[in-house]
Each structure stands twice: as structure tokens, then as C-alpha cells.
C-alpha positions in Angstrom: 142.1 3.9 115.7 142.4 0.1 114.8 143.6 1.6 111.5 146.2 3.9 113.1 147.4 0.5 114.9 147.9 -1.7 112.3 150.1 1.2 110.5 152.0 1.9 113.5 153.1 -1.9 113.5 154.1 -1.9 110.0 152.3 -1.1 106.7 152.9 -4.6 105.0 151.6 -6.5 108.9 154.6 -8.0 109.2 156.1 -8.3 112.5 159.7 -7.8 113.4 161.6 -11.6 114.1 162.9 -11.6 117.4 165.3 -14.8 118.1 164.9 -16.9 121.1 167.0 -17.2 123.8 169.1 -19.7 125.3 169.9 -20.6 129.1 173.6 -20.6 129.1 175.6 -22.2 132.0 179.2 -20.5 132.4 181.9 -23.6 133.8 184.9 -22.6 134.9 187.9 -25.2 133.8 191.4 -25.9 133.8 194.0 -27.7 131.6 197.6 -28.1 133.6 200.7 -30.3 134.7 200.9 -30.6 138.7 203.7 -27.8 138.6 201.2 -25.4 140.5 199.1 -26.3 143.7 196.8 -23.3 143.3 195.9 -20.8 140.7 192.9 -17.7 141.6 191.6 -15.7 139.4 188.9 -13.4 139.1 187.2 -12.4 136.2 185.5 -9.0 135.8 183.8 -9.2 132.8 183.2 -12.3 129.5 181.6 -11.3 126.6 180.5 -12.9 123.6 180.8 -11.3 119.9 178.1 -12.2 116.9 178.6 -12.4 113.7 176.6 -8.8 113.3 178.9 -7.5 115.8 176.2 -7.5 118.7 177.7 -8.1 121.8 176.3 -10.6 125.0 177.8 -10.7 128.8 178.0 -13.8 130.1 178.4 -12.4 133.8 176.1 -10.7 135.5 178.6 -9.6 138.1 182.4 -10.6 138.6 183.5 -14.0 139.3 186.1 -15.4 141.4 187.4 -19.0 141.2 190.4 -21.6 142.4 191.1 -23.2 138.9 193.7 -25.8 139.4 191.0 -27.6 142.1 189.0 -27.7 138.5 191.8 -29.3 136.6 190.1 -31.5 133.9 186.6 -31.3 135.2 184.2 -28.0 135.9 182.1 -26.0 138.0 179.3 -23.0 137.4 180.1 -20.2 137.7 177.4 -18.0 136.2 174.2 -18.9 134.4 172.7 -16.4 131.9 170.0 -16.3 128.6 171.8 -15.6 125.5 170.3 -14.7 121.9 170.6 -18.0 119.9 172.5 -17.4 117.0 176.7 -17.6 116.1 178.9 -16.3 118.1 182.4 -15.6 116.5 184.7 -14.1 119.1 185.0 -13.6 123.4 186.7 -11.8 125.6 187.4 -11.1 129.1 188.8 -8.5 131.4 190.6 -10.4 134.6 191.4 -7.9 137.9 193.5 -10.5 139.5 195.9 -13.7 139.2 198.0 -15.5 141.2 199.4 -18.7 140.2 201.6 -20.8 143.2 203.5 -23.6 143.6 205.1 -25.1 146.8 208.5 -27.3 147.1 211.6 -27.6 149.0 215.2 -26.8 148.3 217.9 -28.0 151.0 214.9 -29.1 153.7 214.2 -25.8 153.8 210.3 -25.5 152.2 209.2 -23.1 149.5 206.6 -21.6 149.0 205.9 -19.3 145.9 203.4 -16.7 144.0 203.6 -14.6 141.0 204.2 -11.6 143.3 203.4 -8.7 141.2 202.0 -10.9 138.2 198.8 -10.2 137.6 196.9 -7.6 140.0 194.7 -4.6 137.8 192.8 -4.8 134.9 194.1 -7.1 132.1 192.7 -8.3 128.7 192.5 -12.5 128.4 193.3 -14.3 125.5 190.2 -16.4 124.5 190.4 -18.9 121.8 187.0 -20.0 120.0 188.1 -22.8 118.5 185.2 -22.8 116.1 181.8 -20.5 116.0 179.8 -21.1 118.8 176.3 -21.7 118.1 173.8 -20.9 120.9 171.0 -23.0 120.3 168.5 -25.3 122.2 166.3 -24.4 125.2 170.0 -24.8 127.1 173.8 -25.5 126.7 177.2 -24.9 128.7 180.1 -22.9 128.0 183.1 -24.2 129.3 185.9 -21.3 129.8 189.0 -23.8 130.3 192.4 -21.9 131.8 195.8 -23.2 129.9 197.3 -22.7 132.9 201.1 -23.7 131.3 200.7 -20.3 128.8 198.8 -18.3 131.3 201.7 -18.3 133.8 204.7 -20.7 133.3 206.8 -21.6 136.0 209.9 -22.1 134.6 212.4 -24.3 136.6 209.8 -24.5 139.5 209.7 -22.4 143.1 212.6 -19.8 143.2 214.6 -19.9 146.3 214.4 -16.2 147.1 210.1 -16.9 146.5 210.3 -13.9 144.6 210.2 -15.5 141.1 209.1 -12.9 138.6 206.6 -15.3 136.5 204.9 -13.1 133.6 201.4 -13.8 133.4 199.1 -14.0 130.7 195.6 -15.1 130.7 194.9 -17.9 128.0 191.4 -19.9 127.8 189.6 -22.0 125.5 185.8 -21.8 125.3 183.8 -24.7 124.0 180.2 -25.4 123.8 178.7 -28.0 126.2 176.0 -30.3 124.9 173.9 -31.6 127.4 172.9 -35.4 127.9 169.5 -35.7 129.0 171.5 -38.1 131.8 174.7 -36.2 132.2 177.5 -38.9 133.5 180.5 -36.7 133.5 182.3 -33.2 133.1 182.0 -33.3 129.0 178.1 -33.9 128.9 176.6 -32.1 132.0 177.7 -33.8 135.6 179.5 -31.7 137.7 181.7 -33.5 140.4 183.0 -32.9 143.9 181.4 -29.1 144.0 182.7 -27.8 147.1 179.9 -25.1 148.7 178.7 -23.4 151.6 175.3 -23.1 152.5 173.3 -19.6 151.9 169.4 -20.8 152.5 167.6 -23.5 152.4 163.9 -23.7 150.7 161.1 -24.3 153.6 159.7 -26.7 151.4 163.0 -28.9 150.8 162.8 -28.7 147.1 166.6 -27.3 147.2 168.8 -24.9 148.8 171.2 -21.6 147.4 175.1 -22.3 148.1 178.2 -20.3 147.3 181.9 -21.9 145.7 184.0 -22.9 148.5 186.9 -22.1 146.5 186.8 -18.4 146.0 188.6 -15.0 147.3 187.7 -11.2 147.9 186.0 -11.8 151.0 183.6 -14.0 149.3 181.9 -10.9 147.4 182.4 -12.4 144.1 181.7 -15.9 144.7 179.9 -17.5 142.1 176.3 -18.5 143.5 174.3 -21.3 142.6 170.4 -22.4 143.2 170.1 -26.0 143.7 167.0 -28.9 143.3 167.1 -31.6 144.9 164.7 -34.6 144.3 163.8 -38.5 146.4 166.8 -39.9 143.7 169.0 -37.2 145.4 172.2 -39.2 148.1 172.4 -37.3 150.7 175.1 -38.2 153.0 176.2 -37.1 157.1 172.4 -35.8 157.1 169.3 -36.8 156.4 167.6 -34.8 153.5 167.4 -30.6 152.9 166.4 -30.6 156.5 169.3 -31.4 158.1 171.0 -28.2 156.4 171.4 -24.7 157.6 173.0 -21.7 156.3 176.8 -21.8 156.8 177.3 -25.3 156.3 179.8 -26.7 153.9 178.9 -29.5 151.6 180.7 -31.6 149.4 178.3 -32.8 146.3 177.7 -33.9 142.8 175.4 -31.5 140.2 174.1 -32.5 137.1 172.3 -29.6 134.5 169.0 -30.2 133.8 167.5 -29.6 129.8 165.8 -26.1 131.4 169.4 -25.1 132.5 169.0 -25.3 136.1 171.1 -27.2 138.5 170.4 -30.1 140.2 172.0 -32.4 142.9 172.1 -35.9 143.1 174.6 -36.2 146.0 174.8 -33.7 148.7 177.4 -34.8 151.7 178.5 -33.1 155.1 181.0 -33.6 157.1 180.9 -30.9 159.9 177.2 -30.1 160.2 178.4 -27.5 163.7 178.8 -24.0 162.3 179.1 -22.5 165.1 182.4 -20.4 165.1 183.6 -22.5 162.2 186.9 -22.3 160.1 188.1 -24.1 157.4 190.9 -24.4 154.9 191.3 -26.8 152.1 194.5 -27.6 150.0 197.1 -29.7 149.8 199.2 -30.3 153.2 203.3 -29.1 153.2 204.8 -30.0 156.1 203.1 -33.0 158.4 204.4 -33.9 161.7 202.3 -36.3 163.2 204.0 -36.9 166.5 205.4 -34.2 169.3 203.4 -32.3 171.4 200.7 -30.9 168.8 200.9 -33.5 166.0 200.9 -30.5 163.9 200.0 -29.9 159.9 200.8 -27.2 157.6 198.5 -26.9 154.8 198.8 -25.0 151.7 195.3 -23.4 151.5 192.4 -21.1 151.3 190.7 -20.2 154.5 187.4 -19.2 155.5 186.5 -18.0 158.6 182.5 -18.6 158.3 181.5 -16.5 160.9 183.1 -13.0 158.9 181.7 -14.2 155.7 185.4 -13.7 154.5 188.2 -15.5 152.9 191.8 -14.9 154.3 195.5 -13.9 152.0 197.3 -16.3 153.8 198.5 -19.1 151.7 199.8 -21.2 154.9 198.0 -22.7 158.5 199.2 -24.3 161.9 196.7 -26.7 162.9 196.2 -29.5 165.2 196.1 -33.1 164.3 195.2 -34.4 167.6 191.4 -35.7 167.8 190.8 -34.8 164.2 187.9 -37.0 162.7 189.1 -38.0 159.2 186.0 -38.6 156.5 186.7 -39.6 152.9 184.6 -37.8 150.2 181.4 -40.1 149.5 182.0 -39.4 145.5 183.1 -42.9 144.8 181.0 -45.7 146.0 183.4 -48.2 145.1 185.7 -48.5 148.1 184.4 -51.3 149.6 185.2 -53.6 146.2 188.8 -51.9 146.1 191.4 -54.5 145.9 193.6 -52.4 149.0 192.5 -50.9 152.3 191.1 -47.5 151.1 191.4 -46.1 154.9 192.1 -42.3 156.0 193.5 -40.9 159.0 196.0 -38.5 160.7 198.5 -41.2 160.8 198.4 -42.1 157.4 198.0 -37.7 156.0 200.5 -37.4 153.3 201.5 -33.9 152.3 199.9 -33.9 148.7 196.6 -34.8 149.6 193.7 -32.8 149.1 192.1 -32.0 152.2 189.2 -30.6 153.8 189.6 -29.2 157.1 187.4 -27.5 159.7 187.5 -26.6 163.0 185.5 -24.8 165.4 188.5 -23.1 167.9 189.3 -19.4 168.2 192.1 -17.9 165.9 195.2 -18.6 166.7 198.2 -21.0 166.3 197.8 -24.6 166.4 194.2 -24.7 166.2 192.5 -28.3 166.8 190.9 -29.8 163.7 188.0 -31.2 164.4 187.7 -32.9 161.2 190.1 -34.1 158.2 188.1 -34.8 154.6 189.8 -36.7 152.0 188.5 -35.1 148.9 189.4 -36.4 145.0 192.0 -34.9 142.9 193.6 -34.8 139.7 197.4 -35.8 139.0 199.1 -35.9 135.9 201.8 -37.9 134.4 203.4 -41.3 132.5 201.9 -44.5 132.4 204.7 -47.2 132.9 202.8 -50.2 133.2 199.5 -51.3 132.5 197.9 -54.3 134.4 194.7 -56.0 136.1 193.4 -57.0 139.6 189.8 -58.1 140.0 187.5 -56.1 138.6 189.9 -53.0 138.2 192.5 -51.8 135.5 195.6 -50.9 137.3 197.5 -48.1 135.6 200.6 -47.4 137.4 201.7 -43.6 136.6 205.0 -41.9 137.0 204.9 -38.4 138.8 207.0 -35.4 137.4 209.7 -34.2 139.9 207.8 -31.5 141.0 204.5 -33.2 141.8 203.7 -32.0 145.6 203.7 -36.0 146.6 207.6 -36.8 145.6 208.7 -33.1 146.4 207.6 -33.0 150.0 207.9 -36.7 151.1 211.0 -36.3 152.6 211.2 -33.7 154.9 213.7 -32.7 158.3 211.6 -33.9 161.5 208.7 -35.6 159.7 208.3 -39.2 159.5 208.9 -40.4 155.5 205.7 -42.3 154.8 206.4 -43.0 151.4 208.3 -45.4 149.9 207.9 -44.2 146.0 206.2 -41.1 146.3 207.2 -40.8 142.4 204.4 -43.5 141.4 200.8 -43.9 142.2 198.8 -46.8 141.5 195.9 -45.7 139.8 192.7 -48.4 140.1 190.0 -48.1 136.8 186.6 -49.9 137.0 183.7 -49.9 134.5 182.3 -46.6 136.6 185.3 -44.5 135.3 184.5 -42.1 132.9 187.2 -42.4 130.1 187.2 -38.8 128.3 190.8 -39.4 126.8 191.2 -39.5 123.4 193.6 -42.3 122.8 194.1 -45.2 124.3 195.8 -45.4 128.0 198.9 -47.5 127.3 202.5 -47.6 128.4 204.4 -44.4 128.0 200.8 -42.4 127.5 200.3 -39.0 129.2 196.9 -38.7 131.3 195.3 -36.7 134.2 193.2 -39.1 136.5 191.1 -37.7 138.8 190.0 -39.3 142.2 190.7 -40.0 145.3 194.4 -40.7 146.9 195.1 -43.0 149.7 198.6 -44.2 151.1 198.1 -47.5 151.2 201.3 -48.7 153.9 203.8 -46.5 151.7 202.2 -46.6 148.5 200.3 -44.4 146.5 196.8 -46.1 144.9 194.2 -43.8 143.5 190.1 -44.9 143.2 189.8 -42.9 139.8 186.4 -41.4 138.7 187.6 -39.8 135.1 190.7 -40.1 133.1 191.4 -37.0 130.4 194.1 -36.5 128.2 197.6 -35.2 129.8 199.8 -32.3 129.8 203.6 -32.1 129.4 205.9 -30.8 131.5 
């Protein structure tokens, strides 16, 4: 028998080789201009190609994401164990698209989505830029959207908001090494990951959420298991205790050298579930006096309760009684060299904002909260400067930037007195992934958070990354 084995196995006892695998982290990315406000894709299917033709599947099940949110830094989106070895080619089958952008023509506001774009099956241009090796115990893939090929919005919002934009699905892919420390988006630090509670472990070791920023009813939301450890910043609660499922959190994820995820900052800002809505996007159309103090938001909306994300691109809320909260990403406001303050009366449509509330359906709903949460802007550097401890950068908007197209507006009071320009504020905690040197005439993205300081624009920047043209 012992000699029937050892034949069986091979005559010459040589085993077969069988190559190691890899944990892979999938992170969704984008590359764009601040002509669109929103852009949602879902992907059914990415696959990797080997040089021997064998192919891997990066996605276990499809994944649905908000990619202009993701504009120069990344989220997970799937993590899987590849075969190490070269990977030549990818592709991906996408079931749905739709790029928008918002404006105003004549005070009347626009609205406006690649109706008809991109809604079936359809093949996505991936570009390898080189062989990707998969190698190492773990690594990240970062699938970056060019958003200006995938769906170009020439000449901006149509008036008739039926502009017929052809879209075609263009990423990059690019292996991520990760620092045994990751400090930003290019090394293994994920920032300002919006989630929603699923579970909580009884032992507080961590806790599973699902992206904030999704669609389909939340049935292809990207799902995420989460560590948590004493170094961990937690922030409107206590420790893993203080969270339940159906809570939304605001935090900060690092990869760890196994592959797995964990947080060092976890914040909430409305710890009630209990008939809970929110929305999140940019804000249109602000009227903070009159009867309601009303706010209309570009958004997403999730009713918590149905487990399901609404169509609608546009809410009614309430102002009134709101309580505002800035995200607790940046821990620098206190040594800012301007009032970094938030509130209802000083909301400027551009902002990006979290907002929740706990009243039944219906129009003006009260907010029972208002978030200030970073984002990324794009554009010219025209003058370059210091105060205190802080570069000042001060950054011309393109035309159709949300904060100079909206800021002037019939019935709403004009808060801005150059809503072309921010004032962007760089200290020796921004991470600097741009490749040249940020001087006059430059084109960047910075990334953080915006306040209207008394008419003016000033961002607290986390991460500055090369810019895109118009």
C-alpha cells in the first residue's frame, strides 16, 4: 500500500508547486475636476488576467459605490486572496452609471444626470499601467475612475436636464504597497470612511459596517470587518460599547500587514437610531430665514429603518434646531489662524454635509443634526503665502465649481463674497502626494474641510494630490 502511495503521488516524489496567496484589498478611487457633484456606479464583476492566461475575481459579489466622494483618496470595497504571481490584464463588467452635476441658469437651478447613460451590462476600460505583481502576505489594488473620459460633461448642466452625455467606463488599477504605519491614501490609511453600523463584537475588539455611500437598496454595499485597539479615537461615544447596529460613523482605517482593517478613529454624531434618516451631499439651494429655514441638498438618502437607499437626487429639510458637528478628522482647528466654526447660519451650498434626522417622511423634515465633513476641490493656485504655522495657498475655482455657481441665488441670502477662491491652510500634518511643487499657476486637488469664514472660503487641508483640467 505505502508503495501504491508514493506512486500515486508521483513516480520521481516530487510534489506539485502550488504558489501562495495574497490578501488583496480592492479601493475604490476617483480622479476628476469639480464639474460633477456625484457619480454611482456599480460594478458586477473585476477580474484579473495572468500571464498563463488564468483568471482571478476580485469581487466576491457586486459592488456599489459614490466615486466623486472618493476623489483623490480611497475606500474598500472588497477584500479577497489572490495567487501571487503577474497579472497582465483586468476587466470589469459595470450594470449601472450615473454621473450628475448641479448649477443654475437665469436663477432658475439645474439639476442634471446622464439619463439613459449607462443602465445594463457594459464592458470597462481598465488600464494596467504596468504588470501587477501580487506578492507579500498583503497589498491593495486601487481601481481609480477617470471620471473626465468615463462621462464628460461638456459645457456643463443642459437647461432642458436632459443632456445626452455618452458614458464610458475608464479606470486605472495600481498596486498599493503597504506601510507598516500607513499615513495616507497612497500607503494604507483610509480617511473620512462614512459607514453604518451592522454588529458589534461582544468582546469590543471591533465591529462590521457597511459604505454609507452606496445604492440598490443597500444590497450591494461593500462590507467591511473592523479592529479596533486602546490607540483607537473614538469620538461622541465612549469605546465599541457605545455602538449599536444602525448607527452611522464617520472614521479613519488604516490596513494592517495581514490585510485586515483597522480603525484608529471612529466618530458619531447622531448615536439615536430610532426612525432615522439621513442624506449627505453637497447643499443647492439654502434659505436660512422664513418660516422653515429650509435647505435643499443634493444627496443620497437612507431611510435606516427600510435598510434602503432612495432615487431621489433632491431633499426639503428643516434648518431650525439642527445641531451642526464638524468631522473630528483634523485635530488642528484649535491652532487655525481663522474661526473654524459651523452652523446653520453660516451652511453654504457647496458644502459637504452630513445630515440626519429622526421625523416621519415628509416635506420639510427637521434636521436634527448638520455634519461638516472634508472634501476635495480642484483648481489654480494664484498666490502662495504664510501665517503662523500654516502655508496658505489661495486657489482659484473653475466656473462651474458648486461654491461660485450657487452662491448667488433668488431669495437666499449671498454669503459669499468670492465664492471663486478658497483659502486653503497647509501645516506639517498635510500629506503632500503631489508630484511637483505647489506654486503659483499649479493645478491641485486639496482635500479637507471647508468653512466660511465671514464671506470667505478657508480650507483646513489633510492631503494635497496632483490636479485635473478642466
Amino acid at each position: 500500500m505505502l508503495v501504491a502511495a508514493g506512486c500515486g503521488s508521483g513516480g520521481n516524489g516530487m510534489k506539485p508547486t502550488v504558489s501562495p496567496n495574497t490578501t488583496v484589498v480592492v479601493l475604490a478611487s476617483s480622479t476628476a475636476n469639480d464639474q460633477l457633484f456625484q457619480f454611482s456606479l456599480t460594478l458586477q464583476n473585476l477580474t484579473l488576467t495572468g500571464q498563463s492566461g488564468q483568471t482571478v475575481s476580485l469581487l466576491a459579489n457586486p459592488a456599489s459605490d459614490e466615486f466623486i466622494h472618493l476623489n483623490g483618496h480611497v475606500e474598500p470595497i472588497a477584500t479577497v486572496s489572490v495567487p501571487q504571481g503577474t497579472y497582465t490584464s483586468a476587466a470589469a463588467m459595470l450594470s449601472e452609471a450615473f454621473p450628475a452635476c448641479a448649477g443654475q441658469s437665469a436663477g432658475s437651478l439645474l439639476m442634471d444626470e446622464a439619463l439613459g447613460g449607462l443602465n445594463g451590462p457594459t464592458a470597462a476600460s481598465i488600464e494596467p499601467m504596468q504588470p501587477i505583481t501580487v506578492t507579500g502576505t498583503a497589498m491593495g489594488l486601487v481601481l481609480d475612475l477617470q471620471v473626465s473620459d468615463t462621462a464628460p460633461f461638456n459645457g456643463g448642466c443642459s437647461s432642458s436636464l436632459t443632456n445626452a452625455v455618452t458614458v464610458t467606463p475608464t479606470f486605472s488599477l495600481t498596486p498599493m504597497s503597504i506601510a507598516a504605519q500607513p499615513t495616507n491614501s497612497a500607503n494604507g490609511k483610509m480617511l473620512g470612511v462614512e459607514g453604518l453600523i451592522g454588529s458589534v463584537s461582544a468582546d469590543g475588539s471591533g465591529f462590521t459596517a457597511g459604505a454609507l455611500y452606496s445604492m440598490n437598496e443597500g444590497t450591494n454595499t461593500p462590507k467591511w470587518q473592523v479592529s479596533v485597539t486602546n490607540g483607537t479615537v473614538f469620538q461622541g461615544v465612549g469605546s465599541t460599547s457605545g455602538l449599536t447596529a444602525g448607527m452611522p460613523i464617520d472614521m479613519d482605517l488604516v490596513i494592517q500587514p495581514d490585510g485586515s482593517l483597522q480603525a484608529t478613529r471612529v466618530a458619531v454624531y447622531d448615536s439615536d437610531t430610532t426612525n432615522l434618516s439621513l442624506a449627505f451631499g453637497p447643499p443647492i439651494a439654502i434659505y436660512p430665514t422664513g418660516a422653515y429655514q429650509a435647505v435643499y441638498p443634493v444627496l443620497n438618502t437612507l431611510q435606516v429603518e427600510q435598510d434602503g437607499y432612495l432615487s431621489s437626487l433632491i431633499g426639503l429639510y428643516s434648518l431650525s434646531g439642527a445641531t451642526p458637528h464638524i468631522s473630528g478628522q483634523l485635530a488642528n482647528l484649535q491652532s487655525l489662524p481663522f474661526p473654524a466654526t459651523f452652523d446653520s447660519a453660516n451652511l453654504v451650498d457647496g458644502q459637504n454635509i452630513l445630515f440626519s434626522t429622526h421625523a416621519p417622511s415628509g416635506a420639510f423634515q427637521p434636521l436634527t443634526t448638520i455634519t461638516l465633513l472634508p472634501q476635495t476641490i480642484d483648481g489654480t493656485v494664484s498666490a502662495v503665502s504664510n501665517e503662523g504655522s500654516f502655508t496658505t495657498y489661495t486657489v482659484t475655482l473653475a466656473p462651474y465649481d458648486l461654491f461660485p455657481n450657487l452662491a448667488a441665488q433668488p431669495g437666499q441670502t449671498t454669503l459669499l463674497t468670492n465664492p471663486n477662491t478658497v483659502v486653503v491652510y497647509a501645516d506639517n500634518n498635510t500629506q503632500m502626494l503631489n508630484s511637483s511643487t505647489v506654486s503659483v499657476g499649479g493645478l491641485f486637488r486639496f482635500y479637507g474641510l471647508v468653512f466660511n469664514d465671514s464671506g470667505t472660503l478657508r480650507m483646513d487641508c489633510a492631503q494635497v494630490n496632483d490636479g485635473v483640467a478642466e
